[in-house]
N, C-alpha and C positions, 0 to 999 in steps of 0.2 A: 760615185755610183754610176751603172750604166744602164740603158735601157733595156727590158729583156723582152719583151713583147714585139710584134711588130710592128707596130708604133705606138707613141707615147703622145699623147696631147699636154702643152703646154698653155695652163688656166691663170687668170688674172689671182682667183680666190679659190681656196680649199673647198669650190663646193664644184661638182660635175655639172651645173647648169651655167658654171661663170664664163665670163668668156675669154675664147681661145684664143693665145696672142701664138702660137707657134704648135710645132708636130715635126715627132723625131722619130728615125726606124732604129730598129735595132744595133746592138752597138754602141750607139750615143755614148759618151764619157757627159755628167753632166755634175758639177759641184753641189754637194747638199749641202744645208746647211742644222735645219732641224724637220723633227716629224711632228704634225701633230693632227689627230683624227683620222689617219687613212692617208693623211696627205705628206709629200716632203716638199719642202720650199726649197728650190734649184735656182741655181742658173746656170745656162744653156746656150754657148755662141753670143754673149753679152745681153741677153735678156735674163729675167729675171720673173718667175712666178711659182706655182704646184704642181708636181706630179702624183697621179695614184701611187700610195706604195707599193701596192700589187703589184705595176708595169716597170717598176725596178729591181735593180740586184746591188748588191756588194761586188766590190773587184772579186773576191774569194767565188763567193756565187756564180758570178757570169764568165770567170775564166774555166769552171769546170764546167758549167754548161755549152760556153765555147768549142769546148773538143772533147765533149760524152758523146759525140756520132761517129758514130766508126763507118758508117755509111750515107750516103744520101735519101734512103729510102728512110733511116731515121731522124733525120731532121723534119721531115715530112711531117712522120707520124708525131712527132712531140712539139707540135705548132703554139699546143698552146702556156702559155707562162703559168699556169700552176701546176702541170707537170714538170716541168722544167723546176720550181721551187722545190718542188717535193723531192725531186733528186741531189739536187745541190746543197738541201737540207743532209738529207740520208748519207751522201759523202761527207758534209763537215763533222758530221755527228761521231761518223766511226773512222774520220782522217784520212778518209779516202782521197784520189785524186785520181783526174782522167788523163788522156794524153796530154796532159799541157807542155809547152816547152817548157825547158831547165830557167831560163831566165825569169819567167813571167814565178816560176815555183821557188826558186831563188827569194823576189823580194816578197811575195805575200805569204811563205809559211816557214812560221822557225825552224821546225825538224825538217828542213827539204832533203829527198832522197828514203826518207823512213815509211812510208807510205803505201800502201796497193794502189793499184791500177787499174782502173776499170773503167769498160766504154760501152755504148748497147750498140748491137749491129743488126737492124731490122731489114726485111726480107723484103721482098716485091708481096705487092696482095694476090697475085698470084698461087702464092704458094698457099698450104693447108696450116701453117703453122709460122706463127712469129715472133717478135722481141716484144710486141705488145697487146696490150688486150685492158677493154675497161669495161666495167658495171658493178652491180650490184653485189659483190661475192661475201659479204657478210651480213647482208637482209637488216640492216638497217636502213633502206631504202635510198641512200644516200651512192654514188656511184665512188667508187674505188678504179686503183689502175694497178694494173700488173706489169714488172718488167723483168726481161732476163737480160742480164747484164754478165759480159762476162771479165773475166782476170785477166791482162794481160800477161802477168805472167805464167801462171800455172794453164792459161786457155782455158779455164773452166768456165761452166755457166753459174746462176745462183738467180733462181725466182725470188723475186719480193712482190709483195701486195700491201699495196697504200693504203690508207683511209686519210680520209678528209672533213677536217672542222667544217658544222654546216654555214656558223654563221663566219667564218675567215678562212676558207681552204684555201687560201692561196697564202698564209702566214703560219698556220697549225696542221701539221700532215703528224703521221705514224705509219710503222710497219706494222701489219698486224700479221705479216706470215710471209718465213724466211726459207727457205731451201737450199743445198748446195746438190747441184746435180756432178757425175759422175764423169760427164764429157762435155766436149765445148757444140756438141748440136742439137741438145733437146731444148724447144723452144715450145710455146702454149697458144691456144686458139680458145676463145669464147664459147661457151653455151650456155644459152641463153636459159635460165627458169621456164619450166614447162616442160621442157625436154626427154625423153624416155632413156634410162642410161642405167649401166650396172651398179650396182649399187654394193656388196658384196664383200667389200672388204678387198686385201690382196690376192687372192685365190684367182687365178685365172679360170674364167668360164669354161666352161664342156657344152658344144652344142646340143648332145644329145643328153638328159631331153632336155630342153631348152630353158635354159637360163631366163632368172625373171629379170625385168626391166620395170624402174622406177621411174614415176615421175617426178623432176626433178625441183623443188621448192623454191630455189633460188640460184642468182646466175651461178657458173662452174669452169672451170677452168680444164680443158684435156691438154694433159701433156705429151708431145709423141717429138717426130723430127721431120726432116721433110728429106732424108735417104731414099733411096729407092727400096720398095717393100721387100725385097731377097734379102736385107739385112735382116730382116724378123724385131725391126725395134720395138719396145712395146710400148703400147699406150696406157694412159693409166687418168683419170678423172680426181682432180683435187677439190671439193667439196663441203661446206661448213656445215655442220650437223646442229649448231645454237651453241654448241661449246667449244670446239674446236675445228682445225680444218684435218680433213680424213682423204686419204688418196685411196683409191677405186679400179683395180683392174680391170681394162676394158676389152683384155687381150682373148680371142677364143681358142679353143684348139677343137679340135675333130676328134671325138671318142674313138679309142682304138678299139679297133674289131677282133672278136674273141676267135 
């Protein structure tokens, strides 16, 4: 196994107040031997004691999370290890695979070569719009994470929205809401619950007369790009209604004059 976190404490006893004979950053290769309670008994550079299972991975695990950044800005944003789980889950799940090399893909997967390809490529926070976003987006009060991830080969994007076990998010995630977008540059930005926003269905608004505005129940998800606005891309608000999620043109146009 390897460490996935940015570091890992190394405990006498499978309990978090035991004490620490050692501490290891990311990376670590560390021999397991068994789990039990949340805990795996390692050893590590010729010691020997617990790690959280949380702050670990499988080879399978941490080589896709290895090379899921297509940029530096996403490494950043996905710091923390149950993000990282939840992705490298979502990949093993549907046999996906990130940029890894051919060797490392070679010895951990039988079908190597059979596989997609996909990595996230997050933005500067500069921009209006990115690979990532988290909260609330199904009002079970519990926070969820959004990513757009796209195909290496076909370049496309594809939204997904996590959820997370309350009592083990970092071992029990789902998708609870998939997407394939059209092109490889529409990425999402947050709004937050409370917010005044179209509600409307896909009809794109008419300002005149003026279009109502909802307030919005829980967090929401706008999807648009960060092109220069002469491309006319449009926006549009992804939104859970208690039953499903419903996307929300946000786009206006100017009533024609008669």
């Amino acid at each position: 196994m390897y460490v996935l976190s940015g570091k890992a404490n190394l405990r006498s006893d499978p309990e978090v107040n035991s004490f620490k004979t050692g501490q290891y950053k990311y990376g670590q290769e560390v021999k397991a031997f068994k789990k039990e309670d949340g805990w795996v008994n390692v050893s590590v550079e010729g010691k020997k004691g617990y790690i959280s299972t949380s702050l670990l991975a499988t080879p399978k695990e941490f080589h896709i999370v290895e090379s899921i950044f297509g940029t530096k800005e996403s490494e950043k944003k996905l710091k923390k290890t149950v993000y990282k789980k939840a992705l490298a889950r979502y990949f093993l799940e549907n046999n996906y695979i990130s940029n890894i090399p051919d060797e490392t893909v070679g010895k951990y997967w039988a079908s190597a070569g059979n596989q997609e390809m996909w990595q996230i490529f997050c933005v500067s926070n500069a921009e209006r719009f990115n690979a990532v976003a988290t909260g609330d987006f199904d009002g079970d009060k519990l926070n969820d994470a959004a990513f757009v991830l796209k195909n290496l080969d076909t370049e496309k994007n594809r939204l997904i929205i996590i959820s997370f076990d309350k009592e083990k998010p970092d071992e029990i995630s789902k998708v609870i809401y998939s997407m394939d977008f059209d092109d490889d540059f529409s990425l999402v930005r947050l709004i937050r619950r409370g917010n005044r926003m179209y509600l409307n269905g896909s009809e794109i608004q008419e300002i005149k007369p003026n279009p109502k505005r909802t307030t919005t129940k829980v967090d929401a998800l706008l999807i648009g790009t960060n092109r220069n606005k002469s491309f006319n891309d449009h926006v549009n608000l992804l939104i859970y209604d208690g039953e499903n999620f419903v996307l929300h043109s946000q786009d206006i146009k100017k009533k024609e004059k008669k």
